[in-house]
C-alpha positions in Angstrom: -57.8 -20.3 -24.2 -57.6 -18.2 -21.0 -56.4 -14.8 -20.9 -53.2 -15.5 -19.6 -53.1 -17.9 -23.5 -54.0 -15.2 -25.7 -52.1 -12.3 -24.1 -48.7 -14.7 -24.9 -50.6 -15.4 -28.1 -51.0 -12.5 -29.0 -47.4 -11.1 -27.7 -45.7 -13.7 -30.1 -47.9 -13.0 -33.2 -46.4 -9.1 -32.5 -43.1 -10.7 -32.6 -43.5 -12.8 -35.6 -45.0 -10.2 -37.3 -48.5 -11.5 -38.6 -50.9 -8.6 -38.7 -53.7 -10.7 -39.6 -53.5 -13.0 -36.5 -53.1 -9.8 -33.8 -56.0 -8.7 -35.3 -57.4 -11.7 -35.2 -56.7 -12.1 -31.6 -57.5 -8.3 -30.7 -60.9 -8.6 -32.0 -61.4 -12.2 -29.9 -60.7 -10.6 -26.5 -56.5 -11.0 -26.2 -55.7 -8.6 -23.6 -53.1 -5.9 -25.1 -51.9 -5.4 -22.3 -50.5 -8.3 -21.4 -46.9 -9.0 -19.9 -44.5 -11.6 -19.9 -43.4 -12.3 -16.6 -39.3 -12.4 -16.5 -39.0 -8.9 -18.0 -42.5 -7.9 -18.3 -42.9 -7.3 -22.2 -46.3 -6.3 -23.5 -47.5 -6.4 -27.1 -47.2 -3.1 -27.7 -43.0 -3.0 -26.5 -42.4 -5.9 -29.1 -44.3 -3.8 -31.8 -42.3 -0.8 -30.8 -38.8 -2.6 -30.7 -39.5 -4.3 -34.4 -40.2 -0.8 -35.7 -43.7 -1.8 -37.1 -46.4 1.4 -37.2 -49.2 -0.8 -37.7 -48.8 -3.0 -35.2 -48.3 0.0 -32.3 -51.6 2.1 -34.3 -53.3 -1.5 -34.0 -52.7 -2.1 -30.6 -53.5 1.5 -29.3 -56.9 1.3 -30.9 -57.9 -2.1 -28.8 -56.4 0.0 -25.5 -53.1 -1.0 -25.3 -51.5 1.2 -22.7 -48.6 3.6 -23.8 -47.8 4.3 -20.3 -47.3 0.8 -19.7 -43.3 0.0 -18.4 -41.5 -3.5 -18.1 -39.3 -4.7 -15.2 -36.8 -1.7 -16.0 -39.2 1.0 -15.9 -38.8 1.7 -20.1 -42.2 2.4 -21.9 -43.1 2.4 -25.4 -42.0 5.5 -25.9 -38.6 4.9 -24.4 -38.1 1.8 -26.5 -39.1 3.8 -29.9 -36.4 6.3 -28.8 -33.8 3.5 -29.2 -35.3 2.6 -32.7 -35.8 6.3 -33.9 -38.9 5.6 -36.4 -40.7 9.2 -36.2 -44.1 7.9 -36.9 -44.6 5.7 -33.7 -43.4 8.1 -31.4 -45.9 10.1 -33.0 -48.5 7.8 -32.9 -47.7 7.0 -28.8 -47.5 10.5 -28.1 -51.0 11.1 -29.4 -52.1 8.2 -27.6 -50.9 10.0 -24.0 -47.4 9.1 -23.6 -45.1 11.6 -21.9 -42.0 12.7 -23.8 -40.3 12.8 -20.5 -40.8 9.9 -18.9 -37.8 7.9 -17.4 -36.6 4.1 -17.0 -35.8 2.9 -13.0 -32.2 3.8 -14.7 -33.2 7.6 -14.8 -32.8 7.1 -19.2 -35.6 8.9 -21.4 -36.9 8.3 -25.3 -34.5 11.6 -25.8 -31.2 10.5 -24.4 -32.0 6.6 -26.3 -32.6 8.9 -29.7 -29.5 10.8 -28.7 -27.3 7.8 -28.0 -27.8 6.0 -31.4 -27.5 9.4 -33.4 -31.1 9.5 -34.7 -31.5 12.8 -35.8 -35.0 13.1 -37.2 -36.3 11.9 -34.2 -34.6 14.3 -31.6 -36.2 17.2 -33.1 -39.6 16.2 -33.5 -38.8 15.0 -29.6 -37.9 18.2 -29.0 -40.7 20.1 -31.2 -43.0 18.1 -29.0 -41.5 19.3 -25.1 -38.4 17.2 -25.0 -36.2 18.7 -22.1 -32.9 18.5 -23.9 -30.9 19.1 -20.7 -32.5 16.7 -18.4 -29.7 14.9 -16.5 -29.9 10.9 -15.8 -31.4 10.0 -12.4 -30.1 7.1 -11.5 -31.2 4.7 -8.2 -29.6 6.1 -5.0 -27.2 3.3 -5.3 -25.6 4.3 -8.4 -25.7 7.5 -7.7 -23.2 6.7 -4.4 -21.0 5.2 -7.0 -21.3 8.5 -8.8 -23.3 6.8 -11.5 -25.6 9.3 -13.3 -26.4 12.2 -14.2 -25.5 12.7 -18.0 -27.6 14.3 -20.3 -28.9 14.0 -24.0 -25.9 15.6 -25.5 -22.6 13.4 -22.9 -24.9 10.2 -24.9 -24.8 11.4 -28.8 -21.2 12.9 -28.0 -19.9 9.3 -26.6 -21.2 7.5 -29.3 -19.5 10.3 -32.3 -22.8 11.1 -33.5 -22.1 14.2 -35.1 -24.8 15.3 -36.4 -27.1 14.4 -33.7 -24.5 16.8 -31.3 -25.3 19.6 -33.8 -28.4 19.1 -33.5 -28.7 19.5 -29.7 -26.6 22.2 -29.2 -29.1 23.8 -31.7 -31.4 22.6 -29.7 -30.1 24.4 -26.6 -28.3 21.9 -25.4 -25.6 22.9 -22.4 -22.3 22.2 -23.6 -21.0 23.2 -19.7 -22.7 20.7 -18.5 -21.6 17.8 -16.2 -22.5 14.5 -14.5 -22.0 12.7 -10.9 -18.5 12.4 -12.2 -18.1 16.0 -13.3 -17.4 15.1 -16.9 -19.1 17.2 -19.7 -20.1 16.0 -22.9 -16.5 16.9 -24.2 -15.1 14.2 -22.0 -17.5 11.4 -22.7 -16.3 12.1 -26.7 -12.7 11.7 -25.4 -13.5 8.7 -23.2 -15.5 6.2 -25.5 -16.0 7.9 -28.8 -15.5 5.7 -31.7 -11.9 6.6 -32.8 -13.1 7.7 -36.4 -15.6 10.5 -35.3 -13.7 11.7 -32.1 -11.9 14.2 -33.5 -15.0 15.8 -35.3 -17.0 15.5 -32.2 -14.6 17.1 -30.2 -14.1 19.5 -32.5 -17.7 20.6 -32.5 -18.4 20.6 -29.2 -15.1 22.9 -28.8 -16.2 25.7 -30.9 -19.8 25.8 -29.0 -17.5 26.4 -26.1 -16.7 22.9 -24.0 -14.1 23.8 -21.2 -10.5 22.2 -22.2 -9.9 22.8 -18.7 -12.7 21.3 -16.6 -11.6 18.7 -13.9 -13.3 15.9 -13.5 -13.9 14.2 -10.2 -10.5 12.4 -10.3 -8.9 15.9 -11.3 -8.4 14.9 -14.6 -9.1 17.6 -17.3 -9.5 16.2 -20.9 -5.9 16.8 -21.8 -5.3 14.5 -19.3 -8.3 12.3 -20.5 -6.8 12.0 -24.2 -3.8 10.7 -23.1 -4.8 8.6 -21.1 -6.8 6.7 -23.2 -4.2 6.7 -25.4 -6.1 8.6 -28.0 -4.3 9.5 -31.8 -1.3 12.6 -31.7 -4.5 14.4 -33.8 -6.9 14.7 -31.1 -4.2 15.9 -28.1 -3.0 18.3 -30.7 -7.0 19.2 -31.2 -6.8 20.0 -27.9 -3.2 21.5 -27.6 -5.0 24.1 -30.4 -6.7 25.5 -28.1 -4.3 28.6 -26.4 -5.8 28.7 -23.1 -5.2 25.1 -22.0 -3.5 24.5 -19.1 -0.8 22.3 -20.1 0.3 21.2 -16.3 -2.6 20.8 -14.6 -2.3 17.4 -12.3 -4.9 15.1 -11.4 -5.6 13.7 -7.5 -2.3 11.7 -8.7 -0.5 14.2 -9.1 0.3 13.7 -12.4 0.1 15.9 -15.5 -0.6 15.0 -18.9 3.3 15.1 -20.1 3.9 12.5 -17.0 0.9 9.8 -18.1 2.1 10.0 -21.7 5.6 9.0 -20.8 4.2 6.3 -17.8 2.2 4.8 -20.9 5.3 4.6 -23.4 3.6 7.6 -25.8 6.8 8.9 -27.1 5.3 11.2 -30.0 2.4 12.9 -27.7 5.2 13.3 -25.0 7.1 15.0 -27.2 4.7 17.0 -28.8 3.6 18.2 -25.1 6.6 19.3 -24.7 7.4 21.2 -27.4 3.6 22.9 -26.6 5.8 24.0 -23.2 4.7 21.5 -20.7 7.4 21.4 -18.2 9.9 18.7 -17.4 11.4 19.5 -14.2 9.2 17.5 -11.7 8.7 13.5 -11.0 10.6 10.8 -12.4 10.1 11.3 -16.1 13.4 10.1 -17.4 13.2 6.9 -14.9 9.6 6.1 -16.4 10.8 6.7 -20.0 13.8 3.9 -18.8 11.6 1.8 -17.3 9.7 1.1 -20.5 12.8 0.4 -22.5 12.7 4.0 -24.5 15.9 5.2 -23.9 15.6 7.5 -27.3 12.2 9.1 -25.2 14.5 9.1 -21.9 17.6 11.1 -23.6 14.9 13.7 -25.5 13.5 14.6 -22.0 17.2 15.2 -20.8 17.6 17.3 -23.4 14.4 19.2 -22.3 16.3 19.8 -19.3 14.3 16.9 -16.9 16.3 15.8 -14.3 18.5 13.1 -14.4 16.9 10.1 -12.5 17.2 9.6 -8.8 19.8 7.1 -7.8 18.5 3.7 -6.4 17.8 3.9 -2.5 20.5 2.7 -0.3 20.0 -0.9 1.2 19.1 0.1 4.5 14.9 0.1 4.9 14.0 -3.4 6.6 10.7 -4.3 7.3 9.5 -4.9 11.0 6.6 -7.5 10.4 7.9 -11.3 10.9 5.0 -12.7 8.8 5.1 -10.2 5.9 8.8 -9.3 5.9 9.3 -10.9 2.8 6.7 -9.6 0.9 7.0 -6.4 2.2 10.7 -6.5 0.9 9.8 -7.3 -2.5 7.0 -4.7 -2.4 9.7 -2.0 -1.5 12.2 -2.8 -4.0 9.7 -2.9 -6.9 8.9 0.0 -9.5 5.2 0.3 -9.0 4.0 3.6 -9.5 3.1 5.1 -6.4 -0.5 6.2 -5.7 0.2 10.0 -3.8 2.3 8.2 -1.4 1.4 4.9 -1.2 3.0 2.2 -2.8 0.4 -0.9 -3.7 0.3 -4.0 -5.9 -3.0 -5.8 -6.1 -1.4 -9.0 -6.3 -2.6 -12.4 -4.7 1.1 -12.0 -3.4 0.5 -9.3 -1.8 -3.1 -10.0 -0.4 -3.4 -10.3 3.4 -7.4 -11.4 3.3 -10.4 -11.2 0.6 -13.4 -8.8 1.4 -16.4 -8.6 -0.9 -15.4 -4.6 -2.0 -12.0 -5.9 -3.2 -9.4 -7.2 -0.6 -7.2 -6.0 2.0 -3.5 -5.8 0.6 0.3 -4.7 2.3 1.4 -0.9 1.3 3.9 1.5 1.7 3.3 4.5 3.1 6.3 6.9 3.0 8.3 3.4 3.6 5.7 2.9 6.6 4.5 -0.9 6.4 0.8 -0.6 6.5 -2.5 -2.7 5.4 -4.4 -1.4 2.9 -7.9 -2.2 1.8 -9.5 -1.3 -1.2 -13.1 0.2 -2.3 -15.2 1.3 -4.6 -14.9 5.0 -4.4 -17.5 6.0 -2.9 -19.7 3.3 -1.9 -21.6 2.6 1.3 -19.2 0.2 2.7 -16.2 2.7 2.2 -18.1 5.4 4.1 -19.1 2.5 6.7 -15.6 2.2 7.4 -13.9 5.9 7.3 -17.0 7.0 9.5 -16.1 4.6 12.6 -11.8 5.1 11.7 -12.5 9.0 11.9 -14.9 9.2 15.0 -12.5 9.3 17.6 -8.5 9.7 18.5 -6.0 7.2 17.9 -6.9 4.2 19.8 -4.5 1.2 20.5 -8.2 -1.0 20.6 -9.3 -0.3 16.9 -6.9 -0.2 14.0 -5.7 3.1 13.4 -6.5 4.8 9.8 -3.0 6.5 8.7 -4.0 7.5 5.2 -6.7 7.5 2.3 -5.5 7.6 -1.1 -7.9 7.1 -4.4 -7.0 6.4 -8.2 -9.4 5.8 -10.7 -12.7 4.4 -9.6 -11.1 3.1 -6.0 -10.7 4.3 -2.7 -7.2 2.9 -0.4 -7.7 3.5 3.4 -4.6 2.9 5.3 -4.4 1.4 8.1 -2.4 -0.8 11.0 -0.4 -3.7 9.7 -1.2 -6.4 11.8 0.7 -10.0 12.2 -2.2 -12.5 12.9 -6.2 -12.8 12.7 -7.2 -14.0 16.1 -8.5 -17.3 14.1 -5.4 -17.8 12.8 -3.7 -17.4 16.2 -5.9 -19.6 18.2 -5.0 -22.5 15.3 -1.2 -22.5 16.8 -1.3 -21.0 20.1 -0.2 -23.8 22.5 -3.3 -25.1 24.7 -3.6 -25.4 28.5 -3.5 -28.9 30.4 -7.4 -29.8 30.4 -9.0 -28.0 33.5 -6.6 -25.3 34.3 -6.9 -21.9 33.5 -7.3 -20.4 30.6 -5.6 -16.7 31.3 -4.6 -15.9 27.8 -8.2 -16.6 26.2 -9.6 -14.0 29.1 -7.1 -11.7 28.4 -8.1 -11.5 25.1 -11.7 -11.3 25.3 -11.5 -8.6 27.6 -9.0 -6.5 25.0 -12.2 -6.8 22.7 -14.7 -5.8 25.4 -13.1 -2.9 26.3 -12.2 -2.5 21.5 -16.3 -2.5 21.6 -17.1 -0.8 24.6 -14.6 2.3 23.5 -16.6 1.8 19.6 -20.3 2.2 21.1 -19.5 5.1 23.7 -16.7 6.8 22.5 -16.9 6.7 19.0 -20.8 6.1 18.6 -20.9 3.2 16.3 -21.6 -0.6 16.1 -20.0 -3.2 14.3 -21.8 -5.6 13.1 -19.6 -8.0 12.5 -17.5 -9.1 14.7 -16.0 -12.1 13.9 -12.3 -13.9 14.8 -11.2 -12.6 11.3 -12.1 -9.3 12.6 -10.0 -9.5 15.3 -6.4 -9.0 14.7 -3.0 -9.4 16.7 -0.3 -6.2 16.1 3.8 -6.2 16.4 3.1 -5.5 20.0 1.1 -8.7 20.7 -2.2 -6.2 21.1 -5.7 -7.1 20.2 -7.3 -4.8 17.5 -10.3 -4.4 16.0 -10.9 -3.9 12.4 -13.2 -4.2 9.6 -16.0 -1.6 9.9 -17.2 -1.7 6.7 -21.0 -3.1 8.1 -20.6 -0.6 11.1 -23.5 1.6 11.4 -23.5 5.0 13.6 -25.3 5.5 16.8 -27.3 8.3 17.5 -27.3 7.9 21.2 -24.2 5.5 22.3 -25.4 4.8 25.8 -28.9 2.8 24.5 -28.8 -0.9 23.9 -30.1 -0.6 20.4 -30.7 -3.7 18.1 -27.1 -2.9 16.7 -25.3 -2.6 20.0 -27.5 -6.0 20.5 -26.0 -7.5 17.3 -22.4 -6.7 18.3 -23.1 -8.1 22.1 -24.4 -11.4 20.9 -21.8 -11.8 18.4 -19.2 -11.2 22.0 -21.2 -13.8 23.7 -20.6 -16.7 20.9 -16.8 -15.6 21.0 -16.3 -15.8 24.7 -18.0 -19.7 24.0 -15.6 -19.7 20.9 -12.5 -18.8 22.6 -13.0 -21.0 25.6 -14.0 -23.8 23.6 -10.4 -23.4 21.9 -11.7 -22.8 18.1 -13.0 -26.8 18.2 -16.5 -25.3 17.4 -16.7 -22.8 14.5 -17.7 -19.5 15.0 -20.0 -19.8 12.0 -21.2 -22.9 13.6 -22.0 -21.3 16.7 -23.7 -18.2 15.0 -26.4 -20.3 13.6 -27.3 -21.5 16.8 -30.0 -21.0 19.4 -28.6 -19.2 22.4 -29.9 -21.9 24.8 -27.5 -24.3 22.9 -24.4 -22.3 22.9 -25.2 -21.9 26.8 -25.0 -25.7 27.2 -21.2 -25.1 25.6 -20.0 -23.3 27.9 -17.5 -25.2 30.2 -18.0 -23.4 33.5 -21.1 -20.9 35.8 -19.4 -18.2 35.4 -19.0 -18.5 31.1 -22.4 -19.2 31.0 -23.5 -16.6 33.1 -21.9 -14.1 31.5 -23.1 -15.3 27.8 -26.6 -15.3 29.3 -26.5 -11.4 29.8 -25.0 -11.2 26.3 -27.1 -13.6 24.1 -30.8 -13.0 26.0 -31.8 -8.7 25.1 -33.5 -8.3 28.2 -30.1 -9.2 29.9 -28.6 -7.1 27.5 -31.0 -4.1 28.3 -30.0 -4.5 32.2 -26.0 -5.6 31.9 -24.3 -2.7 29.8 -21.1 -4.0 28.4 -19.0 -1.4 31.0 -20.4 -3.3 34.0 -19.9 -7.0 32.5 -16.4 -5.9 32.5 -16.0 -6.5 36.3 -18.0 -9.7 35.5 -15.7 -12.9 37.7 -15.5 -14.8 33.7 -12.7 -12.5 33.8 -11.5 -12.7 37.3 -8.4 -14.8 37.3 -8.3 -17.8 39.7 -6.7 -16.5 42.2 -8.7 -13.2 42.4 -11.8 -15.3 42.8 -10.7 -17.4 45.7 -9.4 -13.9 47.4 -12.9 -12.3 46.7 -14.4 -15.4 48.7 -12.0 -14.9 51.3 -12.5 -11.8 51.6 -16.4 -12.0 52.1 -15.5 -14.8 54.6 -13.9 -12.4 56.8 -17.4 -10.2 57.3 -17.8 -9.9 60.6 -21.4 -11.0 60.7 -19.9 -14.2 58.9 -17.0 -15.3 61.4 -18.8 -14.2 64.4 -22.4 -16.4 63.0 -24.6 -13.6 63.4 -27.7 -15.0 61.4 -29.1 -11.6 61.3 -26.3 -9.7 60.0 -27.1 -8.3 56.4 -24.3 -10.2 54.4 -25.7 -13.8 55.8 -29.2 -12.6 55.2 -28.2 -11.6 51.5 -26.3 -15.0 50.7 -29.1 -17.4 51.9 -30.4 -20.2 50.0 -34.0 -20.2 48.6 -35.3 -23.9 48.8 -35.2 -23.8 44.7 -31.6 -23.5 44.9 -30.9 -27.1 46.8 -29.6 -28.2 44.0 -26.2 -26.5 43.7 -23.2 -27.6 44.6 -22.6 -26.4 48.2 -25.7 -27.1 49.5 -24.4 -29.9 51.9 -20.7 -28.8 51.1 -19.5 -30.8 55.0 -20.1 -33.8 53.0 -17.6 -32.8 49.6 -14.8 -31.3 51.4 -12.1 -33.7 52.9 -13.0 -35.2 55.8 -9.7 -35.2 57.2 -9.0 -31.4 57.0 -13.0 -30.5 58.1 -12.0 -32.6 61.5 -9.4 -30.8 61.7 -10.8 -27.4 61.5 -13.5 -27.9 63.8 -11.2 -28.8 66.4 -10.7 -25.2 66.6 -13.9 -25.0 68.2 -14.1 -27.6 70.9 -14.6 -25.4 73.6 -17.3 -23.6 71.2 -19.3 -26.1 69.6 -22.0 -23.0 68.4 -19.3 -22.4 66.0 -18.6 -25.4 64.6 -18.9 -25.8 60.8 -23.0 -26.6 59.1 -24.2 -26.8 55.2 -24.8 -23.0 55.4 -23.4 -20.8 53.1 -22.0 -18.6 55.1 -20.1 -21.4 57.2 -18.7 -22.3 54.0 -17.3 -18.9 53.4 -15.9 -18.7 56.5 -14.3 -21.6 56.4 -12.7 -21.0 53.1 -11.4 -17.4 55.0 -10.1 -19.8 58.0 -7.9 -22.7 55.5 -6.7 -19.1 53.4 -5.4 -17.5 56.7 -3.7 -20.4 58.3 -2.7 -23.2 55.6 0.7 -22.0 55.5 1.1 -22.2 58.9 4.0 -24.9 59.6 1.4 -27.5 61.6 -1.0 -27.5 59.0 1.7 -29.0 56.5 -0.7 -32.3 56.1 -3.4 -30.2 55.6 -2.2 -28.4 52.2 -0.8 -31.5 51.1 -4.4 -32.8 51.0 -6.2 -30.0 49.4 -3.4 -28.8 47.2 -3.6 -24.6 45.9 -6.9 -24.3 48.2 -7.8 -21.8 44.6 -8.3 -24.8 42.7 -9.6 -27.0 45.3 -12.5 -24.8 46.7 -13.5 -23.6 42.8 -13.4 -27.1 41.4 -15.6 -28.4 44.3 -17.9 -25.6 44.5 -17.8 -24.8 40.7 -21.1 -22.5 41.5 -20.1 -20.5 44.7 -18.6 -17.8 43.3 -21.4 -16.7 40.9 -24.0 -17.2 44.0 -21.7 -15.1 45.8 -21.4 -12.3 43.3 -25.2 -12.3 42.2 -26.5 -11.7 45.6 -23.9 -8.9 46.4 -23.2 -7.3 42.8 -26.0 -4.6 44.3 -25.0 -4.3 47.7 -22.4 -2.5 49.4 -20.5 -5.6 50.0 -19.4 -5.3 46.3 -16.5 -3.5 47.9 -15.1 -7.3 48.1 -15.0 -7.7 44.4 -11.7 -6.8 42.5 -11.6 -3.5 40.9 -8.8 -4.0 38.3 -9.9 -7.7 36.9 -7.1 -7.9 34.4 -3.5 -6.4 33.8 -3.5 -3.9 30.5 -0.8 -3.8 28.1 1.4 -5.9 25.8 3.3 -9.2 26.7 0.2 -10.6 26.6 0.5 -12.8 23.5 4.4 -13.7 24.1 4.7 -17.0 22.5 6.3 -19.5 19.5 4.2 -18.7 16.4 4.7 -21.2 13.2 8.0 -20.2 11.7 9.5 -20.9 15.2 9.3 -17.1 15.7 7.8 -15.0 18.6 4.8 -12.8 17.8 6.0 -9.4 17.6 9.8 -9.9 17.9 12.1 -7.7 16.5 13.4 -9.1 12.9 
C-alpha cells in the first residue's frame, strides 16, 4: 500500500474504532497525519470527534500533529471543545496545542465548550490561559454583514446553558459586552434561547448586571427583542421587573415594544405593558389591534386613552406611472405596515426586475411612487450603489436616490420610478424604413454617453455593468442610468483606467446593439471579439467610433467627452452641411493645390480603395455634365477624382439646387444629404479624421444633438404614449 492507502487506512480504522489495527498501522509506517481531501480530516480529528483518549494519546505518540486544521481552519483542540471530554484537551494541550487558537470562522475550543454547556471543560480551559472574552473574528465578508464578534459567554447564553453562564461570569466574563450587531449576551438568551431555560438565563445574566436598555444595531433594546420573538408574558415581565427600563424606547422603525406586541396580535404582553405605563398616545395602535380581528385588544387600548383610529384617506391619490398604475393603486390602498415612510410589499406583484441581492420592487414614499431595491444591510453591493447615488447632485442622467430606509437585516434605497428598460423599449419601438436614419437610436446613445461621462468625471466612479437592463426610460421619456451595485470608485476621474475601460467597451457593443435594432443580443455581442462586433456595424462612421471604444489604446487617446462630437452622432443633415461647409474653403473653390486644407485631405496611395477615389465615375452623369458646364470658359476648373473637387462640388449642387433651372437636376439626385452620403458612405469620416486636429475643425458642428425630453414620444404596448399623463 502507498502512503496515500494507509493514511485513509488508518483514518477509517480511527473511525471504526479498532485500537489494535491503528496501532497496527502506526507501527507499519501509516502517516498520522494524513487528510482526507474534501474537508481535510486527519486521524487525530476523527479520534477527537468520537471522544476516544486512547486513540488521540496513540496518535500523538507516532507524531500526529495537534496543530493540524481541516478545510475550516478547526484543530483538534477546537473539535474536543465541541465534545467537552477534559482528558483530551489535556492530553493535546501537553502535546503543543494553543488554547486560543481560532477556526477561518474566528470560533475557539472555549466558545465550542461554551456553546454546548460543558462545564468541566471551560474551567480547566480557563485554568489553562483560556481568554474568556475573546470576541469571534469572522472573514472580512461576514463581518460586512455584521457577522461576528460574539464571545464565550453570547454562545452558552443562546443555547440556556445555565450553568456554563455562571461559570463564565465567574470566570470574568463581560456581561457588557457586545458583537458586530451590538447585542450582548442578554440578547442572544432572548433571541434563540431554548424557551425552557430562557427565563433562568436571563435572569442570571440580569443580576451580574446585563443592560435592559442596550440598543442593538437595529435600535432594538431587549424589551423590544422579547416581544418580538414573541417570547412567554414571564420573560417580558422578567424584564418589566427591572425599574429602570425604558418602557418606550423605539427601534430605527420607530416602533416601541407596546406597538410590536399589538402589530403581532399579543394581547396579554400588550396589556401588561401598559399597565407597566408604556404610553398609548402615538401610531396606529387601535387600527393594528383591528386589523388583526382583536376588537376586545382594540376597545382596552381605547380605554388607555389611544386614539381613536385615523379615518380612511380620501379617494383622491392617483398614480402617474402608465405601466405600474395598477399596481401602484393596489399598493396604496393596502394595510402594509410602513417601513419609516416607505410603504413596500415584496411581492412578485409588486417586483419591477430580479437582482442577485434581492430584487428591485414599487414603494411609496410619503405617497411618492418610487422604485425600491433591496439589500442585505450592509453588504458590498449596497455600499457600491449608495457610494455612486451620493457622489454628486441630482442628476436627470443617473437615477436619483430619494430615500434609504432599513428593517431587520435589509437595506431599501429609494429611487426614480421608471416606465421601461431600454431592452424592453427597443422590443416595441416602431423601426425605420431599412437605410434611413436612425435619429432616435443616436439620441439615445448619446443620453448614456453624456449618463457615463457625468459618472466618471463628476461623480468619480465606473459602472461596470452597463447593460440595456441598466438603462432605463422615465415619465418624461429621459434616458437614466441605474444599477450601481458593481460600480467601483475612481481615484483620479480623468485616467482611462481598466474600469473606465470596462464601461467604454460595454458603450461600444451598445452603440452596435442599438443600431443593429436588438436583433443581436447584447450578451451575444459581449462574448465577442471586438474585431467581430466591428464587422456588425452597418456604416464608417459606427465602426469608427466602436473602434476607439472597443481597442484601449483608442480608448487611452479618444476620452469619452471628445467622442461626443464624434459624426456617429451627427444627424444626416449636419453631416452633409459640415461637407459643405469644408467645400466652401477658399483654397478648395479657388484649386489652390497648395493651400493647407487640400494638402490635409489628400489621399495616400493605400487609401485607393475607398469610395470616392474615382467619384466622376459614381455620380450621375447627367448632373456632372451639367456642372461642368459652369466652367467652359475655364476648363482648369473643371471637376477631377480629387478629393477636394469632390467637396467642392458637393458645396456647388448645396448652393444652387434649389435654384428654379436646376429643377431636373434635384429630381435626379433626390435630398443631395442622402445621395452624396449613400455614394460616398466613407467621405465624411476621411474628412473628419484629417481635420479633427486642425483648425479647420471649426467646420464641424458644435451642438451634435438637441437635449431634453420629447425624445421617446411614441405608442408603447397598451396603445399608450410613454410618459403621458394618466
Amino acid at each position: 500500500m502507498d502512503t496515500k492507502d494507509t493514511g485513509l487506512a488508518l483514518k477509517l480504522a480511527v473511525e471504526a474504532g479498532d485500537l489494535q489495527q491503528v496501532r497496527r498501522l502506526l507501527e507499519s509506517g501509516a502517516d498520522a497525519n494524513f487528510q482526507e481531501q474534501q474537508n481535510g480530516w486527519s486521524p487525530l480529528h476523527s479520534a477527537v470527534q468520537r471522544d476516544r483518549a486512547d486513540l488521540v494519546k496513540l496518535l500523538l505518540a507516532h507524531c500526529a500533529d495537534p496543530c493540524l486544521r481541516k478545510h475550516n481552519g478547526a484543530t483538534a483542540l477546537i473539535i474536543a471543545g465541541i465534545e467537552g471530554n477534559v482528558q483530551v484537551l489535556q492530553l493535546l494541550l501537553d502535546a503543543g496545542a494553543d488554547v486560543n487558537e481560532r477556526d477561518l470562522h474566528g470560533f475557539t475550543a472555549l466558545m465550542e465548550a461554551a456553546g454546548r454547556g460543558h462545564v468541566e471543560a471551560l474551567r480547566f480551559l480557563h485554568s489553562r490561559g483560556a481568554q474568556v472574552n475573546m470576541a469571534r473574528d469572522p472573514p472580512t465578508e461576514r463581518q460586512a454583514l455584521r457577522q461576528g464578534g460574539a464571545t464565550a459567554l453570547m454562545d452558552a447564553a443562546e443555547g440556556g446553558h445555565v450553568e456554563a453562564v455562571r461559570a463564565l461570569l465567574e470566570m470574568g466574563a463581560e456581561v457588557a459586552a457586545r458583537d458586530l450587531r451590538l447585542r450582548g449576551a442578554l440578547e442572544h438568551a432572548l433571541l434563540k434561547g431554548p424557551e425552557e431555560r430562557a427565563e433562568d438565563t436571563v435572569r442570571l445574566l440580569l443580576h451580574h448586571g446585563a443592560d435592559v436598555n442596550a440598543r442593538d444595531a437595529e435600535g432594538k433594546t431587549p424589551l423590544i427583542l422579547a416581544v418580538e420573538k414573541r417570547r412567554r408574558l414571564g420573560l417580558v415581565r422578567l424584564l418589566l421587573e427591572q425599574g429602570h427600563v425604558d418602557l418606550d424606547s423605539k427601534d430605527h422603525e420607530g416602533r416601541t415594544a407596546l406597538q410590536v406586541a399589538v402589530e403581532l396580535g399579543l394581547g396579554e404582553v400588550a396589556r401588561l405593558l401598559c399597565h407597566k405605563g408604556a404610553r398609548v398616545d402615538y401610531c396606529d395602535l387601535v387600527a393594528n389591534a383591528i386589523n388583526n380581528y382583536d376588537n376586545d385588544l382594540a376597545r382596552f387600548l381605547l380605554g388607555q386613552g389611544a386614539p381613536e383610529p385615523a379615518p380612511p384617506p380620501t379617494p383622491t391619490w392617483r398614480p402617474r406611472s402608465l405601466r405600474w398604475g395598477r399596481a401602484l393603486s393596489r399598493l396604496h390602498g393596502s394595510n402594509r405596515k410602513l417601513i419609516n415612510k416607505l410603504k413596500i410589499c415584496p411581492d412578485k406583484e409588486y417586483k419591477i426586475a430580479d437582482t442577485p441581492g434581492g430584487g428591485v420592487y414599487l414603494g411609496l414614499l410619503e405617497d411618492q411612487e418610487v422604485a425600491v431595491k433591496v439589500f442585505v444591510q450592509g453588504s458590498e453591493c449596497a455600499g457600491r450603489e449608495l457610494s455612486a447615488l451620493k457622489s454628486g447632485q441630482d442628476s436627470s442622467r443617473l437615477v436619483t436616490l430619494l430615500a434609504c430606509e432599513s428593517h431587520e437585516a435589509n437595506l431599501y434605497v429609494c429611487m426614480t420610478l421608471c416606465e421601461w428598460t431600454l431592452e424592453e423599449f427597443l422590443e416595441h419601438r416602431p423601426q425605420p424604413a431599412q437605410g434611413d436614419e436612425d435619429k432616435w437610436a443616436r439620441q439615445v446613445l448619446h443620453s448614456v454617453f453624456e449618463a457615463v461621462r457625468e459618472l466618471h468625471l463628476q461623480r468619480a466612479h465606473a459602472h461596470q455593468d452597463l447593460q440595456p437592463q441598466n438603462i432605463l426610460i422615465d415619465a418624461a421619456h429621459g434616458i437614466r442610468l441605474a444599477d450601481f451595485d458593481q460600480s467601483v470608485q475612481l481615484a483620479e476621474p480623468a485616467k482611462v483606467t481598466q474600469a473606465v475601460r470596462t464601461d467604454l467597451q460595454a458603450l461600444g457593443r451598445l452603440v452596435v446593439y442599438m443600431l443593429l435594432k436588438g436583433d443581436v443580443p447584447f450578451e451575444q455581442l459581449s462574448a465577442m471579439h471586438h474585431r467581430k462586433v466591428w464587422r456588425l456595424c452597418p456604416e464608417r462612421e459606427t465602426r469608427d467610433l466602436t473602434r476607439c471604444l472597443l481597442t484601449p489604446q483608442q480608448a487611452q487617446e479618444h476620452p469619452l467627452g471628445s467622442l461626443l462630437g464624434h459624426p456617429f452622432f451627427w444627424e444626416w443633415q449636419s453631416r452633409y452641411r459640415t461637407l459643405r461647409n469644408v467645400g466652401n474653403e477658399s483654397d478648395i473653390k479657388r484649386c489652390n493645390l497648395r493651400g493647407a486644407i487640400v494638402q490635409l485631405l489628400r489621399l495616400e496611395p493605400s487609401e485607393r480603395s475607398l469610395s470616392f477615389t474615382q467619384w466622376t465615375s459614381k455620380v450621375d452623369s447627367c448632373v456632372l455634365g451639367q456642372m461642368n458646364n459652369f466652367y467652359k470658359n475655364k476648363p482648369h476648373l473643371c471637376y477631377t477624382d480629387s478629393v477636394q473637387d469632390l467637396l467642392r462640388f458637393i458645396r456647388n449642387i448645396g448652393e444652387h439646387i434649389d435654384e428654379d433651372c436646376n429643377r431636373e437636376m434635384k429630381a435626379r439626385l433626390g435630398d443631395p444629404a442622402v445621395y452624396f452620403l449613400r455614394t460616398f458612405p466613407d467621405l465624411l469620416m476621411h474628412v473628419y479624421k484629417r481635420l479633427q486636429h486642425s483648425e479647420f475643425r471649426r467646420h464641424f458642428p458644435q451642438l451634435p444633438l438637441p437635449a431634453g425630453p420629447g425624445v421617446l414620444e411614441m405608442e408603447v404596448p397598451g396603445g399608450q404614449a410613454l410618459g403621458a399623463d394618466p
